[in-house]
C-alpha positions in Angstrom: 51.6 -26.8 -24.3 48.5 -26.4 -26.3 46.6 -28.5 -24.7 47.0 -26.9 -21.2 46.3 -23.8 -23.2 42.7 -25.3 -24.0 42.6 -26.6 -20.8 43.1 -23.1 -18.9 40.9 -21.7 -21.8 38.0 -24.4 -20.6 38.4 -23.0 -16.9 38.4 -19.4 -17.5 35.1 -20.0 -19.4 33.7 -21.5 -16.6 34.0 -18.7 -14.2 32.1 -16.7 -16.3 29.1 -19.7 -16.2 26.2 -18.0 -14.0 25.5 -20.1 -10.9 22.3 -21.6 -10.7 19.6 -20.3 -8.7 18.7 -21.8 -5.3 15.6 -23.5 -5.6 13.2 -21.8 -3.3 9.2 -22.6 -1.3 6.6 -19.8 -1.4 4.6 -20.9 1.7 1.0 -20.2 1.0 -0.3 -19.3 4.2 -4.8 -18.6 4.0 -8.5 -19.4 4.2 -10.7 -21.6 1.8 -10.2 -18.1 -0.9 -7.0 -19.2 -1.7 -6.9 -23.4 -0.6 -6.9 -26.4 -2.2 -10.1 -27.5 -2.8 -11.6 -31.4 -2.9 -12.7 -33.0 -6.1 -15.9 -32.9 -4.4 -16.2 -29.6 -4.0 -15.2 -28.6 -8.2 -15.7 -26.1 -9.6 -15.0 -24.5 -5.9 -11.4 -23.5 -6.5 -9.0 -21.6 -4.4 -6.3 -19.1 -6.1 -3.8 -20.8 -4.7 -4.2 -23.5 -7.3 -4.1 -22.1 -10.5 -0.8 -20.2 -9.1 0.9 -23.0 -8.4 1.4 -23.1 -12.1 3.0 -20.1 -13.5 6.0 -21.0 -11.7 9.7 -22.9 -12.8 9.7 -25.9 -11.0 13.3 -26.0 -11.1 13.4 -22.6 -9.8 10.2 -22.6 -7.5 8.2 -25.1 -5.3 4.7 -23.7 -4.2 3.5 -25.3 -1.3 -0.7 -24.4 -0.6 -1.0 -24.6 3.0 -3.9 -22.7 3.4 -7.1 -24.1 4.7 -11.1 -24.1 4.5 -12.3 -22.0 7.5 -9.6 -20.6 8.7 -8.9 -17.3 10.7 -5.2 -16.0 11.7 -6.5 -17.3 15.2 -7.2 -21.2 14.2 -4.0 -21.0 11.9 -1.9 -20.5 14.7 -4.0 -22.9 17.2 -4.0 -26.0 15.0 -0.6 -25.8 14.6 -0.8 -25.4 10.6 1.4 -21.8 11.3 3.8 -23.8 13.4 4.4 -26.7 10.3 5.2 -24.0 7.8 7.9 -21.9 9.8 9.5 -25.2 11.1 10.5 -25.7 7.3 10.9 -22.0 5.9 14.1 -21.7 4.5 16.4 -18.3 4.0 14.8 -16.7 1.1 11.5 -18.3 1.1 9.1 -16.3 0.5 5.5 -16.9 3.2 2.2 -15.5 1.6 -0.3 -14.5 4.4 -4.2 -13.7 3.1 -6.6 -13.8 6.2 -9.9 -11.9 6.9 -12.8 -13.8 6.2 -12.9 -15.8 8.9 -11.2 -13.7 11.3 -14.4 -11.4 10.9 -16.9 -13.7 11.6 -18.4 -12.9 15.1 -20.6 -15.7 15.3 -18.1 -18.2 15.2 -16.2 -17.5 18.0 -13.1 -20.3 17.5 -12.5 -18.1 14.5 -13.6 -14.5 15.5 -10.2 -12.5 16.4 -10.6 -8.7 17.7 -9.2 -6.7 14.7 -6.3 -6.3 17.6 -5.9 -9.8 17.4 -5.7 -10.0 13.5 -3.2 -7.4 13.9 -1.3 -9.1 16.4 -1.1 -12.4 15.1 -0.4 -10.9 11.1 3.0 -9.2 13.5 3.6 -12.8 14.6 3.1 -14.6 10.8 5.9 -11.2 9.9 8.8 -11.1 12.6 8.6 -15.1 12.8 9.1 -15.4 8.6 11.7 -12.6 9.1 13.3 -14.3 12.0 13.9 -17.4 9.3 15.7 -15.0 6.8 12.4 -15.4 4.7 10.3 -13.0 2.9 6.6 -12.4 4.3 3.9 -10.6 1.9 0.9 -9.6 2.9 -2.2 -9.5 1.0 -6.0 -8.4 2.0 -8.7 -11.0 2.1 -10.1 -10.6 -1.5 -13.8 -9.4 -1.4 -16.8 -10.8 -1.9 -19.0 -10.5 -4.6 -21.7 -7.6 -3.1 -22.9 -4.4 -5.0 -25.2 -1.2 -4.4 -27.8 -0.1 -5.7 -26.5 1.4 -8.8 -24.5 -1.8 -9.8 -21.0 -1.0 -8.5 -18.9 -3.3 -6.4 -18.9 -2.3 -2.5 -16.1 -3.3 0.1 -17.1 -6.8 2.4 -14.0 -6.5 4.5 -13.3 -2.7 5.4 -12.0 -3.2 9.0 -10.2 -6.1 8.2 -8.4 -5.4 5.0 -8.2 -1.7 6.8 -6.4 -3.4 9.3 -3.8 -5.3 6.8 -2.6 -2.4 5.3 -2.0 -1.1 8.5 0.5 -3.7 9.7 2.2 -3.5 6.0 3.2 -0.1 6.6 3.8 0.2 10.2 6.3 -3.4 9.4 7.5 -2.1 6.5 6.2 -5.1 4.5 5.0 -5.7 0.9 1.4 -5.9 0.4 -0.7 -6.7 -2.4 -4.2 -5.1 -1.8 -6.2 -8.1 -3.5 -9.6 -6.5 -1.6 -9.4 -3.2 -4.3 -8.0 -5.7 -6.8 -10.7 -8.2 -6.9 -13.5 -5.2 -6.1 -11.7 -3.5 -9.7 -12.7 -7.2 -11.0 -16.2 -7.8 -9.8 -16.7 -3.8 -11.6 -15.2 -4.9 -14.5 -17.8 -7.7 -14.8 -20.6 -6.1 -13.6 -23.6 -7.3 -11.1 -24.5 -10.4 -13.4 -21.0 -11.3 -15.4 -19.4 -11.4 -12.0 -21.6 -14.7 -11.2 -19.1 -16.3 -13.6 -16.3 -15.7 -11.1 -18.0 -17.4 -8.2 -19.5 -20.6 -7.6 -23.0 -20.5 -9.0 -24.2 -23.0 -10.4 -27.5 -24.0 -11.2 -29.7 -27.0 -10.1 -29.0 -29.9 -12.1 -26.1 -27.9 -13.8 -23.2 -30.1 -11.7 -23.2 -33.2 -10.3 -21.5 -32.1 -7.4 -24.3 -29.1 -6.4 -27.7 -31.3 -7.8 -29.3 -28.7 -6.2 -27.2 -25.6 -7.5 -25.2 -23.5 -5.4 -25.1 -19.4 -4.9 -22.1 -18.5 -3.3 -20.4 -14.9 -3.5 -17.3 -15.9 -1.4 -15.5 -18.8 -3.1 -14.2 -18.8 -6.9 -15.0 -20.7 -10.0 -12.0 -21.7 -11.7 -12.2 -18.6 -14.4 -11.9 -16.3 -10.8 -9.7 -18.1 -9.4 -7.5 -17.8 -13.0 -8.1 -14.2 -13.0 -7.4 -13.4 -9.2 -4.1 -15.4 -9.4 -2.7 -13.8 -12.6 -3.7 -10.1 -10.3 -1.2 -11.3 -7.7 1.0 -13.0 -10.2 1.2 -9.1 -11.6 2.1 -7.6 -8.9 4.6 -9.8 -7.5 6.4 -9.3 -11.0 6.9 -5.9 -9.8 7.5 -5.8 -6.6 9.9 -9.0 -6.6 12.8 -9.4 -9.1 14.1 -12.5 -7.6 10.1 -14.0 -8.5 10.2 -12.4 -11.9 12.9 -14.0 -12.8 11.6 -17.4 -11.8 7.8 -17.5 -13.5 8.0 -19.8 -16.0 8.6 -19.1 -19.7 6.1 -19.6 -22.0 7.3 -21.7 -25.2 7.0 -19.4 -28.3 6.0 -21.6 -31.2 
C-alpha cells in the first residue's frame, strides 16, 4: 500500500513538471547589413552574427539567410525567399530588414519602385502568416551620414518611410532600426562613429592593404551594438523571445 502511495505521489508530481518549450528558427531574412560575412571580408560584419549568440540553443536556432546585395526584389527572384518559407514552422518567427538595395536606382536587378518594396514586404507578411509564423519588420538601418552641424541625417527616408507603413497598415511589429542606429551614430558623434563602420586604414588589415572607408557595413563593435538594439526591443515586444535569450552565468 505504501508503495503505490509513493508511486501515485511520483505521478501527481509530475503533472505539475512544466513542459518543455518547442524549440523554435528565427529566419533572418536581409541585405549584406545584417549577413554573414566571409573571413575575407573581416572585420565586415553583419548584425546577424553577433545575434545569433544571445540565444538558448536548446530553446532557439537562428538561421542568417540574408545576403550581400540584396533587394526584396532579388530575394524573391533567386529563390532565397522561397527556401526559407518552404521550412518555416508554426511559431517561427521570420525577420525581414530590406532597403538598401531596394533604393538603388542604378542597379536596376535590384531597384524596386517603393510600390514594389511595399508589395513584396505584404508578400514576406501574409506568406510567414500563412505558415502560423511570426513576421517582424525592421527598417534598413542607416548609414553613417551627418550635416553640417555634426548630427546624424536619415539615408533611407522613402524606404524606411515606406516600412513603417506596411507595419501599421498589416498590423505587424516593427523595430525602427533606421531612428535606432541614427540615435547611435549621434551618440558617437561624426568621428567616434568611424569605429562602428568598416574603416580601416592602409596597412592597418591584411584584408583592406589599402584601407577601406565604408559608411554602410559594420565593424564588429556596430554590429555588437546594433544587435543588442534589436535584441532590446524584441525583449519587449515578444515574451515567448524573452523567455528564450540565453542566461548569463552569475559567478
Amino acid at each position: 500500500m505504501k508503495k503505490l502511495l509513493l508511486i501515485a505521489i511520483g505521478l501527481l508530481s509530475l503533472a505539475f513538471v512544466l513542459p518543455t518549450k518547442k524549440k523554435i528558427t528565427i529566419w533572418m531574412c536581409g541585405d549584406s547589413t545584417m549577413s554573414i560575412k566571409e573571413p575575407k571580408s573581416y572585420p565586415e560584419t553583419g548584425w546577424g552574427m553577433p545575434f545569433s549568440y544571445f540565444w538558448d540553443t536548446s530553446a532557439v536556432t537562428v538561421v542568417n539567410k540574408a545576403k550581400n546585395g540584396r533587394s526584396t526584389k532579388t530575394f524573391i527572384s533567386e529563390g532565397i525567399w522561397q527556401s526559407v518559407i518552404d521550412n518555416v514552422q508554426e511559431e517561427d518567427y521570420v525577420f525581414i530588414e530590406f532597403g538598401h538595395n531596394d533604393e538603388s536606382k542604378e542597379k536596376k536587378e535590384r531597384y524596386t519602385t517603393l510600390e514594389e518594396y511595399k508589395s513584396n514586404l505584404q508578400k514576406f507578411i501574409h506568406e510567414a502568416r500563412a505558415k502560423k509564423a511570426t513576421p517582424v519588420l525592421f527598417t534598413p538601418v542607416s548609414r553613417r551620414k551627418f550635416d553640417s552641424t555634426g548630427h546624424a541625417i536619415e539615408t533611407h527616408k522613402d524606404y524606411s518611410a515606406a516600412a513603417r507603413e506596411v507595419a501599421i497598415s498589416e498590423n505587424v511589429q516593427m523595430i525602427d532600426l533606421d531612428q535606432k542606429t541614427m540615435a547611435l551614430h549621434d551618440k558617437f558623434g561624426v568621428e567616434n562613429s568611424r569605429l562602428l563602420f568598416l574603416q580601416v586604414k592602409p596597412g592597418e588589415h591584411p584584408n583592406y592593404p589599402d584601407g577601406k572607408e565604408d559608411n554602410t557595413h559594420y565593424s564588429e563593435l556596430g554590429a555588437r551594438l546594433v544587435a543588442q538594439m534589436a535584441l532590446a526591443e524584441l525583449k519587449v515586444k515578444f515574451a515567448d523571445l524573452a523567455d528564450r535569450i540565453i542566461k548569463p552565468i552569475k559567478k
